[in-house]
C-alpha positions as CSV (number, residue, x, y, z in Angstrom):
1,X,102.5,25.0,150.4
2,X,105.1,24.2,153.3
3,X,105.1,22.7,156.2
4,X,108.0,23.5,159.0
5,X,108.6,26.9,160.2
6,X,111.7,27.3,161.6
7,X,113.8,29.7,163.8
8,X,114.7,32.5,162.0
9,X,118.5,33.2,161.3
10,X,120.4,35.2,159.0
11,X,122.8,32.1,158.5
12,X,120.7,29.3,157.6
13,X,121.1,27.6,154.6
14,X,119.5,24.8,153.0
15,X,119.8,21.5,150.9
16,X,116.7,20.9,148.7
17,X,115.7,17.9,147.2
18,X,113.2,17.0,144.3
19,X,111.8,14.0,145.1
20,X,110.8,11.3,142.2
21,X,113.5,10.2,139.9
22,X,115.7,12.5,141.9
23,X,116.1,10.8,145.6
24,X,113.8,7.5,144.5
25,X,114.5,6.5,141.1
26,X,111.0,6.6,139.8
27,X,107.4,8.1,140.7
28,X,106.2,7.7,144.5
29,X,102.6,8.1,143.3
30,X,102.5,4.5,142.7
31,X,103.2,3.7,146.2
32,X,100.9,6.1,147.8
33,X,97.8,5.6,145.7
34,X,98.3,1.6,146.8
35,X,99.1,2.0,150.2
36,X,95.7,4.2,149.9
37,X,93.5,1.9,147.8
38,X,95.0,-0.8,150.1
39,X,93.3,0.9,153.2
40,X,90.1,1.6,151.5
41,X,90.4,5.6,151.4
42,X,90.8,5.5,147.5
43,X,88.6,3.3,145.3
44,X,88.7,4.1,141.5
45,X,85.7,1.4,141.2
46,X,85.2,-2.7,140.4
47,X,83.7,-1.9,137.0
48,X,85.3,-4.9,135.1
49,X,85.0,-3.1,131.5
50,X,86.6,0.0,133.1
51,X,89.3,-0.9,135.2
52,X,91.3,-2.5,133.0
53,X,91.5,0.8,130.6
54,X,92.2,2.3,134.3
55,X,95.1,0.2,135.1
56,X,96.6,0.5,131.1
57,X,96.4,3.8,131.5
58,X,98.1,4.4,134.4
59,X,101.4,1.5,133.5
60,X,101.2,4.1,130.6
61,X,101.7,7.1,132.1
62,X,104.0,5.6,134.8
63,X,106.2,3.7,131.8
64,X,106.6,7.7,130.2
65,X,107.6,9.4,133.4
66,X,110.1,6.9,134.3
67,X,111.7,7.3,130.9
68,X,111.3,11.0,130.0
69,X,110.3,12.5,133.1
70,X,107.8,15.0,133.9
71,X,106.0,16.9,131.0
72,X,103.5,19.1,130.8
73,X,100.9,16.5,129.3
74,X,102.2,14.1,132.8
75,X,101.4,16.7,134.9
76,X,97.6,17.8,134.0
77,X,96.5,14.0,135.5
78,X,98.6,15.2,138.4
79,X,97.0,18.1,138.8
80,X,93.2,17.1,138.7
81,X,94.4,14.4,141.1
82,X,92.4,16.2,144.2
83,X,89.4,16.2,142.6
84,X,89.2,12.1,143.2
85,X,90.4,12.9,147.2
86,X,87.0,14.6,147.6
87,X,85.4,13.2,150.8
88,X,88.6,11.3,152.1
89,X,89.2,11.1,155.8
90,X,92.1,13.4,156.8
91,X,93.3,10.5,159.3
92,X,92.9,7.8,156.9
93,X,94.7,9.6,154.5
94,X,97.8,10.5,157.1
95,X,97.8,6.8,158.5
96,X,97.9,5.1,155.1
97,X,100.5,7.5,153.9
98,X,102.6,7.1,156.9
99,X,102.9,3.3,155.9
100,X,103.6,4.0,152.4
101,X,106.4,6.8,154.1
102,X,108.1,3.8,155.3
103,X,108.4,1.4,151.9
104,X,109.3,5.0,150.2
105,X,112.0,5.5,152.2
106,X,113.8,2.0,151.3
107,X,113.6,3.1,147.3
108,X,115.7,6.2,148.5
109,X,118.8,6.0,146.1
110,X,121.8,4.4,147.7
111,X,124.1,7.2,147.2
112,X,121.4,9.8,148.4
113,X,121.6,8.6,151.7
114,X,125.4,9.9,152.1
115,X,124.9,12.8,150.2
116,X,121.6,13.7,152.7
117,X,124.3,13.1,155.6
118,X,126.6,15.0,154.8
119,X,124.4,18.4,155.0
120,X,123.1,17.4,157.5
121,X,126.6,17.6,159.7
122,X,127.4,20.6,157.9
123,X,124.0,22.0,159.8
124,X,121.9,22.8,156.2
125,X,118.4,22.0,157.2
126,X,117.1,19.3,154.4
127,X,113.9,20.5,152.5
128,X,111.8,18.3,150.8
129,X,110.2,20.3,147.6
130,X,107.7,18.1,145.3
131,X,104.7,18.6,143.2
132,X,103.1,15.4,145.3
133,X,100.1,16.8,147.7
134,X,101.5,17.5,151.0
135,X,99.0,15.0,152.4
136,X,101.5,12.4,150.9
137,X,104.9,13.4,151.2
138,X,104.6,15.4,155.1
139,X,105.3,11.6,156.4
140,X,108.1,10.9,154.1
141,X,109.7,13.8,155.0
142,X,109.6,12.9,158.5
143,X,110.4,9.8,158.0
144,X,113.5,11.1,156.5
145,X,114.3,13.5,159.3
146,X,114.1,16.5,157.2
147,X,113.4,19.8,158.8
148,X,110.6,20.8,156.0
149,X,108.6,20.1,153.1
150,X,107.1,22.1,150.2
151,X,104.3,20.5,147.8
152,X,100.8,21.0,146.9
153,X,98.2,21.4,149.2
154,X,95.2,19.9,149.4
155,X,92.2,21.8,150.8
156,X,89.6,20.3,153.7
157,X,87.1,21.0,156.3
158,X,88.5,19.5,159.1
159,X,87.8,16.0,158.9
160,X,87.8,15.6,154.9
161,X,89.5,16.8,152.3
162,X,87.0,18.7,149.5
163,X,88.6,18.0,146.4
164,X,90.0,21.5,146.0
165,X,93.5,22.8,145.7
166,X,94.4,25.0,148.9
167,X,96.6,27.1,146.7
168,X,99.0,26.9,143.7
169,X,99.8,23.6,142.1
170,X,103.0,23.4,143.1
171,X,105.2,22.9,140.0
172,X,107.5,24.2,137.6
173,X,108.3,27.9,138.4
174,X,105.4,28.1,141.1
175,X,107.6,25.4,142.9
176,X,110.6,27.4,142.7
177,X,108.1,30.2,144.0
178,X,107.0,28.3,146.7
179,X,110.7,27.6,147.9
180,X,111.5,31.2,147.4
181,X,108.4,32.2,150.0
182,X,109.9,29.2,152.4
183,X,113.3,30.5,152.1
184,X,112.2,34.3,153.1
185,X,109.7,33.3,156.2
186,X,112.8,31.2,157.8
187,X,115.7,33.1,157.2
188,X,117.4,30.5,154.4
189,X,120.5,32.1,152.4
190,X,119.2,30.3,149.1
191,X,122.7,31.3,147.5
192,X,124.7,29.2,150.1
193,X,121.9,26.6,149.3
194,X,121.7,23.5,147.3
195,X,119.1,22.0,145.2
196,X,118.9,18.8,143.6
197,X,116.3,17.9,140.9
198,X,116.1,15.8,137.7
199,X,113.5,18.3,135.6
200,X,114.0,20.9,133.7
201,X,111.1,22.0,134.8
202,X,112.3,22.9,138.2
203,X,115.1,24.9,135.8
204,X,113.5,28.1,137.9
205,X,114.3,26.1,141.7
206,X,118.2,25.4,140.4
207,X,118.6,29.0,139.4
208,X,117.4,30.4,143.1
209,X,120.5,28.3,144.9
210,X,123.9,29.2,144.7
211,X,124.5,25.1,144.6
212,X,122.3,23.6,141.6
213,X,123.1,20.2,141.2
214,X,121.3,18.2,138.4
215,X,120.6,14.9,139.0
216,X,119.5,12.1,136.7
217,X,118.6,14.9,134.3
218,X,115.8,14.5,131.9
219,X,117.8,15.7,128.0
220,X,116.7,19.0,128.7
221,X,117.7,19.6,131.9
222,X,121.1,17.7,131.0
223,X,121.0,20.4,127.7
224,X,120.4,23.4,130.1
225,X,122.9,22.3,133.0
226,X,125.6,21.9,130.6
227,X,125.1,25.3,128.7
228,X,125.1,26.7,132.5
229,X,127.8,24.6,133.7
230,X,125.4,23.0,136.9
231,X,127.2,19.7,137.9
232,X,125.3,16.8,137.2
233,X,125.0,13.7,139.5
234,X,123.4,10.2,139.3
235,X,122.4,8.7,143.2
236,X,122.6,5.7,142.4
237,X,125.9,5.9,141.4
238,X,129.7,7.2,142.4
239,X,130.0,10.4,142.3
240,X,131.0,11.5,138.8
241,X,129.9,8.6,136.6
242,X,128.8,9.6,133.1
243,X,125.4,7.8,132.6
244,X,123.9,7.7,128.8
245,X,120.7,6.7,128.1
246,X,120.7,5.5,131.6
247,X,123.5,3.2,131.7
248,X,126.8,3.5,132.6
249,X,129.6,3.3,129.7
250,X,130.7,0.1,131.0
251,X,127.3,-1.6,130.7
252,X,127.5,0.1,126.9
253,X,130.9,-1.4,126.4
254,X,130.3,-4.7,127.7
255,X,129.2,-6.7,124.7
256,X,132.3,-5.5,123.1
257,X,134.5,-6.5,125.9
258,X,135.4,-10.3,125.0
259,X,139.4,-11.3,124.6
260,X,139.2,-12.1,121.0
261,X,138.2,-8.4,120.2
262,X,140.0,-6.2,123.1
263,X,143.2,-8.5,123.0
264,X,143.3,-11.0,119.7
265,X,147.2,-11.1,120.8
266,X,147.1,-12.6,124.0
267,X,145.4,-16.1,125.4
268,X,143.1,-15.6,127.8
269,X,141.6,-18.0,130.3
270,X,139.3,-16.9,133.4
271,X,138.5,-19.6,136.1
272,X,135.8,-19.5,138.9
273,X,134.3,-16.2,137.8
274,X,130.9,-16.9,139.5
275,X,132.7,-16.0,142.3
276,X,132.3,-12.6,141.8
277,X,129.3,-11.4,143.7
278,X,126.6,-10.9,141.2
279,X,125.1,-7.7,143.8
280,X,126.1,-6.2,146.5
281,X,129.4,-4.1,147.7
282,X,132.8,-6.1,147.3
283,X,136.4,-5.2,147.5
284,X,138.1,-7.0,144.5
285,X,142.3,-7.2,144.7
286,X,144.8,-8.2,142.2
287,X,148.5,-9.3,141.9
288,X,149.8,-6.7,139.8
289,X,152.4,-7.7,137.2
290,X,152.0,-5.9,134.0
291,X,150.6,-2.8,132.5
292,X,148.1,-5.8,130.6
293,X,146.4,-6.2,134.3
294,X,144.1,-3.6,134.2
295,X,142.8,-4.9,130.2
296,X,142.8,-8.1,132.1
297,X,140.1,-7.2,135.2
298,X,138.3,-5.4,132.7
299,X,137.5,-8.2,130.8
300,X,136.8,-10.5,133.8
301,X,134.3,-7.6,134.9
302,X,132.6,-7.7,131.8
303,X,132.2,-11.2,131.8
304,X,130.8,-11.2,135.6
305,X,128.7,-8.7,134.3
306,X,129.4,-5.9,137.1
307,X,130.7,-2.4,136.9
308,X,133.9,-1.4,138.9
309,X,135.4,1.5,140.2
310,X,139.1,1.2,140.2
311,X,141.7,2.8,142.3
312,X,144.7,4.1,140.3
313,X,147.7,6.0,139.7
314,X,147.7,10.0,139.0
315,X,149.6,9.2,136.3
316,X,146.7,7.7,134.3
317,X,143.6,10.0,135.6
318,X,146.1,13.4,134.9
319,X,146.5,12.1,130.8
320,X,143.5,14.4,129.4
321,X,141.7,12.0,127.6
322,X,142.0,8.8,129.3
323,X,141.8,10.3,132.9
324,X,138.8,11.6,131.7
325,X,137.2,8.3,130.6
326,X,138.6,6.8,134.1
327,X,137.1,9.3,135.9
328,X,133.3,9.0,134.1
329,X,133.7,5.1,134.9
330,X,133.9,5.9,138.4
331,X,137.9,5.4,138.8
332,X,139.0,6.8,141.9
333,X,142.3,9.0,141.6
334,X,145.3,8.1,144.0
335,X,148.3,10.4,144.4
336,X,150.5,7.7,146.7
337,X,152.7,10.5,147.9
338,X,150.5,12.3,149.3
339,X,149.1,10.6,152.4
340,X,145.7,11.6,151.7
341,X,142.6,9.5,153.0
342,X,140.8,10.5,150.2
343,X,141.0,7.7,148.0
344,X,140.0,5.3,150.5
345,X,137.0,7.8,151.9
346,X,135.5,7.8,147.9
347,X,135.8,3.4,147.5
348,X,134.8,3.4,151.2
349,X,131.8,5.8,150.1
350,X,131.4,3.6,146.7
351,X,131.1,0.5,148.9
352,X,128.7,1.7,151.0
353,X,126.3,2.4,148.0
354,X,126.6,-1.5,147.4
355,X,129.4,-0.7,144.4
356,X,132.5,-3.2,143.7
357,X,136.2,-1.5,144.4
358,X,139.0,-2.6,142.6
359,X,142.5,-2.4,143.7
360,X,146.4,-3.4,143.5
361,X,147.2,-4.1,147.0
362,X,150.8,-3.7,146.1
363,X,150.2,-0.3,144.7
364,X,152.6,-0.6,141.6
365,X,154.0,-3.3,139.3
366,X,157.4,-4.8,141.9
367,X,160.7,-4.1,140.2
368,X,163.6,-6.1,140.5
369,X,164.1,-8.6,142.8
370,X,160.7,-8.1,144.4
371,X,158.9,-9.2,141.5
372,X,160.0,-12.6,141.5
373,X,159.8,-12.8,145.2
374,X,157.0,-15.5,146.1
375,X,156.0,-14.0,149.4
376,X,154.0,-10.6,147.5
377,X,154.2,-7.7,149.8
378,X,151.1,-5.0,149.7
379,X,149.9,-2.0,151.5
380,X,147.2,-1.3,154.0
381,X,144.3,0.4,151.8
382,X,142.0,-2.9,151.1
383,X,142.5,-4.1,154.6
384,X,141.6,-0.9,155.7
385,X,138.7,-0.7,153.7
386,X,137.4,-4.0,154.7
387,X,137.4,-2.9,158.0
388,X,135.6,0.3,157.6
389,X,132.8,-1.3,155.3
390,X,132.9,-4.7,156.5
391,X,132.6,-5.8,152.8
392,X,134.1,-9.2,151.3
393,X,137.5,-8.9,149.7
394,X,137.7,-11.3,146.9
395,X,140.9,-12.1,145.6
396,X,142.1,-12.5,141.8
397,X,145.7,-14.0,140.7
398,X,147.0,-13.0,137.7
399,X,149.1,-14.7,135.8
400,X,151.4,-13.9,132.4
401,X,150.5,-10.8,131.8
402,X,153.7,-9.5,131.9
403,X,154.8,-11.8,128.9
404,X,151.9,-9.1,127.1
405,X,153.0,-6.0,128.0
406,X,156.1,-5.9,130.3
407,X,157.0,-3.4,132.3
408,X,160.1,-2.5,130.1
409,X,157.9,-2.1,127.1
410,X,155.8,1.1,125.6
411,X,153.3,-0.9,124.2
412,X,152.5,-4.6,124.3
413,X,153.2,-7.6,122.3
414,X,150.6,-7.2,119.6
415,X,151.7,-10.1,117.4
416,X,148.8,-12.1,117.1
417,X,150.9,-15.4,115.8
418,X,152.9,-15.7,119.4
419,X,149.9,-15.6,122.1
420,X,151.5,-15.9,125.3
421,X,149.0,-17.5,127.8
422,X,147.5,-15.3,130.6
423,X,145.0,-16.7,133.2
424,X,142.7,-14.9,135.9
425,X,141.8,-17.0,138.8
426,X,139.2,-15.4,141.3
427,X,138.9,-16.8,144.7
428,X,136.8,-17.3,148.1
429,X,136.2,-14.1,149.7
430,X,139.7,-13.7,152.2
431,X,138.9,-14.3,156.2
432,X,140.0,-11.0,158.0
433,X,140.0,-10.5,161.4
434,X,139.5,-6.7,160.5
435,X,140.9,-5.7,163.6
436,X,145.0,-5.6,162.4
437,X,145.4,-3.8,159.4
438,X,149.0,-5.8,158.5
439,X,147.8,-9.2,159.7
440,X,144.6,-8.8,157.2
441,X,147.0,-7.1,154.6
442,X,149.3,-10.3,154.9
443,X,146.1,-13.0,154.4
444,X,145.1,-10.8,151.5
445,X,148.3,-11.4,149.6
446,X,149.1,-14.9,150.9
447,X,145.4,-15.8,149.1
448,X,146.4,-14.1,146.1
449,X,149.7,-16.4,146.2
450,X,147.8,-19.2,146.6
451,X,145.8,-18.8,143.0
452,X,148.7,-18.6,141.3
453,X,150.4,-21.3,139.4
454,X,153.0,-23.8,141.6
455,X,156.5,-21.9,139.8
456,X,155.1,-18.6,141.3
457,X,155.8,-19.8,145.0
458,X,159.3,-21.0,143.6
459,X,162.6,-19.0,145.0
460,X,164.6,-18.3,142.2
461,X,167.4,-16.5,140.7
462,X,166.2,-14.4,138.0
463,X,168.7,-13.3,134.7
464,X,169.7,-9.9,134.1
465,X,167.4,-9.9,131.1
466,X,164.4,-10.6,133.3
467,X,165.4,-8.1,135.9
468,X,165.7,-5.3,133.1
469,X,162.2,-6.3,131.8
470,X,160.6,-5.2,135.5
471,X,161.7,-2.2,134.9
472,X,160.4,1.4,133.2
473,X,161.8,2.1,129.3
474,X,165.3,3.5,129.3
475,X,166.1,2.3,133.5
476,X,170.0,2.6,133.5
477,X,170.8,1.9,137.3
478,X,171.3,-1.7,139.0
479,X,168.8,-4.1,138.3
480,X,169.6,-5.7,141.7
481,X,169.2,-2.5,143.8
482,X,165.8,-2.9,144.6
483,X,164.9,0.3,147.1
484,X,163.3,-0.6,149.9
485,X,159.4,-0.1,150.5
486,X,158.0,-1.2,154.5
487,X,155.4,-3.7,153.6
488,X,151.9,-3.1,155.0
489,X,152.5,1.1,155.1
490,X,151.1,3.6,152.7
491,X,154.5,5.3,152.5
């Protein structure tokens, strides 16, 4: 049922991970069972009336599983499985899996691959625990560098495999079982252990760690984590992204996201939005001016059909409701006093799992002064990220948005007969030399200048009245007395 025996120690712990629609998004049967027809070890047969039902049958089944998961009706097929590996080669078998082991490993969820790193430095040894024959999944699991894997075995004479189980089938509550037995021989502390699974079928393996995490739940697994408060987790997402129904809320959202329903007050132009990548991880910056931006990039999101995870205030993610929402769209919390690296280490871990960051380079709407100067002044964080990651930052200039909602005001301009005109301009991804965090910082904001109207790059002398509208509701002191912030720092 295992495979890996390991020095004993009183002080081992372990992280466990189911494998289909938990680390891979779907079934790995597929993969094997062509990889072994491929090599000639399985045949199902030529007969042209039958293997078409076959083939139906099997895009069924598949089609099920990757909606709803496993069920006990999925898993009979499963189970009689050895009875068609009678008389196959044990090498055949090993060298056809080994290849499949490889093509597996690329389906691994991108935010699996940090998450399996991260035990892995804290010295948990990485367990592999699926129904799947161990015949299968003993190459995957060194092709992941795990220290062990649990599954089903299959039994053989030596040279062939009989078409007999070598013990329990290897599921629901005989998995957890079978973890239980692994845990015992090598000394694992399963309640300083982890276990990651999408079925509530392996309800009995979450129970046994002290760390049950569901991930991608099937509804009753997502019923049972909730009732005993397991976290729950999607890999191919930031952590702590509310999906329903397998999409994220913004993907639900998105058809209502269009200017004439979200903001019927304001007049809204976007321009060069297939600049926006349409895949891959990209650092997305802004000019902020208004409390009207953030409706603004929302709706250009929307449009470019991506999700984002934005970087904002603790003001907003601490208000109960909304912070809530931010934080289920992936929003990453920044407290700007506190000099943590945190926000960057979550959008640099976001990027990394091929996700688009959003942020306001300067950090906070300018007051005063500053916010009519043309030469915009931001801080290090998307410079510093672009050098971590290496990922494109794209540049959007906003424009008008404080005519909207000014900074002065508690809620926008709502009157739909006076629509002041707002535009978003997105740009060519900014060249950095990523090697000087203020040099990059300063080509990031000159680009953003430079999609923005000709009177933004105008020096001018603003009037009282415009000074007082940069400022919070109720601001009594000198419009003029702008205090002082280094540009480039995160202080």
């Amino acid at each position: 049922m295992s495979n890996g025996a390991l020095p004993m120690s009183r002080n081992l712990s372990a992280a466990i991970f189911d494998l289909d629609r938990t680390l891979i998004s779907g079934s790995s049967s597929t993969v094997f069972m062509r990889h072994l027809t491929e090599a000639g070890v399985a045949d199902v047969g030529k007969n042209p009336l039958i293997e078409p039902l076959v083939e139906l049958a099997q895009f069924t089944l598949k089609a099920v599983y990757d909606i709803a998961g496993e069920s006990r009706l999925l898993m009979q097929p499963a189970k009689l499985a050895v009875r068609a590996a009678v008389g196959w080669n044990i090498g055949d078998v090993d060298a056809a899996c080994a290849k499949a082991a490889k093509e597996i490993v690329e389906m691994v969820q991108p935010f699996a691959r940090p998450l399996i790193e991260e035990h892995r430095a804290e010295g948990r040894l990485l367990v592999l625990a699926s129904t799947s024959p161990l015949a299968f999944t003993t190459a995957l699991a060194d092709e992941l560098g795990f220290d062990a894997v649990i599954g089903t075995s299959w039994a053989n004479d030596g040279t062939n495999y009989t078409g007999e189980l070598d013990g329990p089938f290897v599921w629901g509550p005989a998995k957890a079982d079978a973890v239980e037995a692994w845990a015992v021989e090598n000394g694992v502390r399963l309640d300083r252990s982890y276990a990651y699974s999408d079925s509530y079928f392996d309800s009995p393996l979450l129970a046994l760690v002290g760390n049950p995490v569901a991930v991608n739940p099937d509804t009753r697994l997502a019923a049972t984590a909730a009732i005993r408060g397991w976290p729950t987790r999607h890999l191919d997402k930031s952590d702590g992204v509310i999906k329903i129904g397998g999409r994220e809320i913004q993907e639900w959202t998105r058809p209502l996201m269009r200017p004439e329903l979200v903001a019927p007050y304001a007049d809204i132009s976007f321009h060069d939005i297939d600049k926006i990548p349409t895949e891959g991880a990209a650092i997305v910056v802004f000019n902020h001016r208004s409390y009207f931006d953030p409706t603004v990039m929302g709706l250009l999101f929307a449009k470019a059909g991506r999700n984002l995870r934005g970087l904002g205030k603790k003001e907003v993610f601490d208000v109960p409701i909304i912070g809530r929402l931010m934080r289920g769209m992936g929003g990453v919390r920044v407290e700007r006093s506190s000099g943590s690296d945190e926000p960057l280490q979550a959008a640099a871990r976001a990027l990394e799992g091929g996700e688009v960051v959003m942020l306001a380079p300067e950090g906070t709407i300018p007051r005063g002064p500053a916010f009519f100067d043309p030469e915009l002044k931001g801080r290090w964080g998307a410079a510093k990220l672009a050098a971590q990651t290496g990922v494109p930052v794209i540049p959007v200039g906003l424009w008008g948005t404080e005519r909207v909602w000014p900074r002065s005001a508690r809620l926008p301009n709502m009157n739909p007969t006076n629509r002041p005109a707002v535009s978003a301009t997105v740009g060519d991804p900014v060249q950095l030399g990523l090697d000087d965090p203020d040099a990059d910082t300063q080509a990031i904001m000159q680009a953003l200048v430079d999609l923005l109207p000709p009177e933004a790059r105008e020096r001018r002398t603003p009037t009282n009245d415009e000074l007082m509208q940069t400022f919070p509701p109720g601001y009594k002191g000198d419009p003029n007395a702008e205090s002082e912030r280094r540009p480039g720092t995160d202080t």
